[in-house]
C-alpha positions as CSV (number, residue, x, y, z in Angstrom):
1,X,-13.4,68.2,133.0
2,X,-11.1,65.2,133.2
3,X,-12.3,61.9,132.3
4,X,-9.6,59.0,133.4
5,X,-11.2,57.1,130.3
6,X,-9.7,59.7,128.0
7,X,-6.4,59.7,129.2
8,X,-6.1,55.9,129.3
9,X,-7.0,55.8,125.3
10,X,-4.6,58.6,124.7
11,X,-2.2,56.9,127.2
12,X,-2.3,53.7,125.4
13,X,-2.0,55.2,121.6
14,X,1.2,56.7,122.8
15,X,2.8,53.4,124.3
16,X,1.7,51.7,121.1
17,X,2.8,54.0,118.9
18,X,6.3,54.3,120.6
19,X,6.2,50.7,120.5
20,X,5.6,50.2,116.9
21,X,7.8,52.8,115.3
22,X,10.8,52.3,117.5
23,X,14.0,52.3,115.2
24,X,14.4,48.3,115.0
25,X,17.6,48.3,111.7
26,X,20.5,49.7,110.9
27,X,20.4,53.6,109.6
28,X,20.8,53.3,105.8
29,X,24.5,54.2,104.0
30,X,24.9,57.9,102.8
31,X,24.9,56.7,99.0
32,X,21.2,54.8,100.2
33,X,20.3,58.4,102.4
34,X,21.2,59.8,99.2
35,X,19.0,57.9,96.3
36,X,15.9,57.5,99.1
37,X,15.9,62.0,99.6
38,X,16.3,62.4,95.6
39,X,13.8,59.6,94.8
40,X,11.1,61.8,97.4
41,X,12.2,65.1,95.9
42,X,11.0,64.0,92.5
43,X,7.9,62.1,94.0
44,X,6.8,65.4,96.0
45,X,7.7,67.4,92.5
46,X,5.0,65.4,90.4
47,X,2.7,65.6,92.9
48,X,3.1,68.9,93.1
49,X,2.4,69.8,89.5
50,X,-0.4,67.1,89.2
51,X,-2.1,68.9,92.2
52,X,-1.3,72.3,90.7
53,X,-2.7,71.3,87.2
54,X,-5.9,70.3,88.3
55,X,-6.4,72.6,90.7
56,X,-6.3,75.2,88.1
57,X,-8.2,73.0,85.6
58,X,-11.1,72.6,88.2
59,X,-11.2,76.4,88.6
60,X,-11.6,77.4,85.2
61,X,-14.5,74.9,85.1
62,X,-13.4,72.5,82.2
63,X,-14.4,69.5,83.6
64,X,-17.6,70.4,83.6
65,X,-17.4,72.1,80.4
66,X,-16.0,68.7,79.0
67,X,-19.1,66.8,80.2
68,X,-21.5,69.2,79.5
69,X,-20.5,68.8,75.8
70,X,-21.0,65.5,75.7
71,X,-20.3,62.7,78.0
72,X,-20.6,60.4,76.4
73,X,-17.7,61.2,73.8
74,X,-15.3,62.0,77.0
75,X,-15.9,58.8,78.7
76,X,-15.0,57.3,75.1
77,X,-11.9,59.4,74.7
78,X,-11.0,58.7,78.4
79,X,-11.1,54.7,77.3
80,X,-9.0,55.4,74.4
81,X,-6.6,57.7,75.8
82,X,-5.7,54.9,78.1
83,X,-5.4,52.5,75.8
84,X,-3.1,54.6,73.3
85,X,-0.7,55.3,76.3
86,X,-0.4,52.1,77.4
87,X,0.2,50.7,74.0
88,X,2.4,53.5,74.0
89,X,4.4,52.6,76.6
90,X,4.8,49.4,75.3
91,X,5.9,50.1,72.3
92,X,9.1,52.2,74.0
93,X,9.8,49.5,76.4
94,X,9.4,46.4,74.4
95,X,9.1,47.6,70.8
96,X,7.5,43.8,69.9
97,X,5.9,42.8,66.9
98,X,2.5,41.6,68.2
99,X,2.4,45.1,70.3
100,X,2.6,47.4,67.1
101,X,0.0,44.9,65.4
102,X,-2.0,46.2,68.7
103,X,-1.2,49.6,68.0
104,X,-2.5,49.5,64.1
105,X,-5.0,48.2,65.0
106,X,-6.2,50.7,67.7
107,X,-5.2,53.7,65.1
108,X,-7.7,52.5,62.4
């Protein structure tokens, strides 16, 4: 059956969407085509092997081997992870003073 209601929604998204995604700037330069395709590729690759790593981590059951072991330990080393590779990161991008204090700190 044919419902004029339907086809006016579906009518409208169409117009609207045409509308809002109508090419309104100049295309981009090859060198900017270039950097914006190379920038995806490696985007799309670390998705890729994130998705693929726990995809195969979730099928051989170790998160729930993890938590049945003791929760409470992995929510602790999930905190503490974070913090190390943050400090971590900091260290390699600023290498401050007060950051290492930080990071002896968090070692002891």
């Amino acid at each position: 059956m044919f419902d004029w209601g339907q086809a006016a929604i579906a009518g409208t998204i169409v117009v609207v969407d045409g509308f809002f995604n109508r090419e309104t700037r100049s295309p981009l330069s090859p060198a900017e085509q270039s950097y914006l395709h190379s920038s995806f590729m490696y985007t799309g690759g670390g998705l890729a092997v994130t998705a693929l790593a726990a995809r195969s981590m979730f099928r051989a059951g170790l998160p729930f081997r993890l938590m049945a072991a003791n929760p409470c330990e992995l929510s602790f080393l999930d905190r503490e992870g974070g913090d190390i590779l943050t400090l971590t990161s900091a260290v390699v991008m600023q290498g401050s003073s007060l950051v290492l204090v930080w990071w002896d700190l968090l070692v002891l």
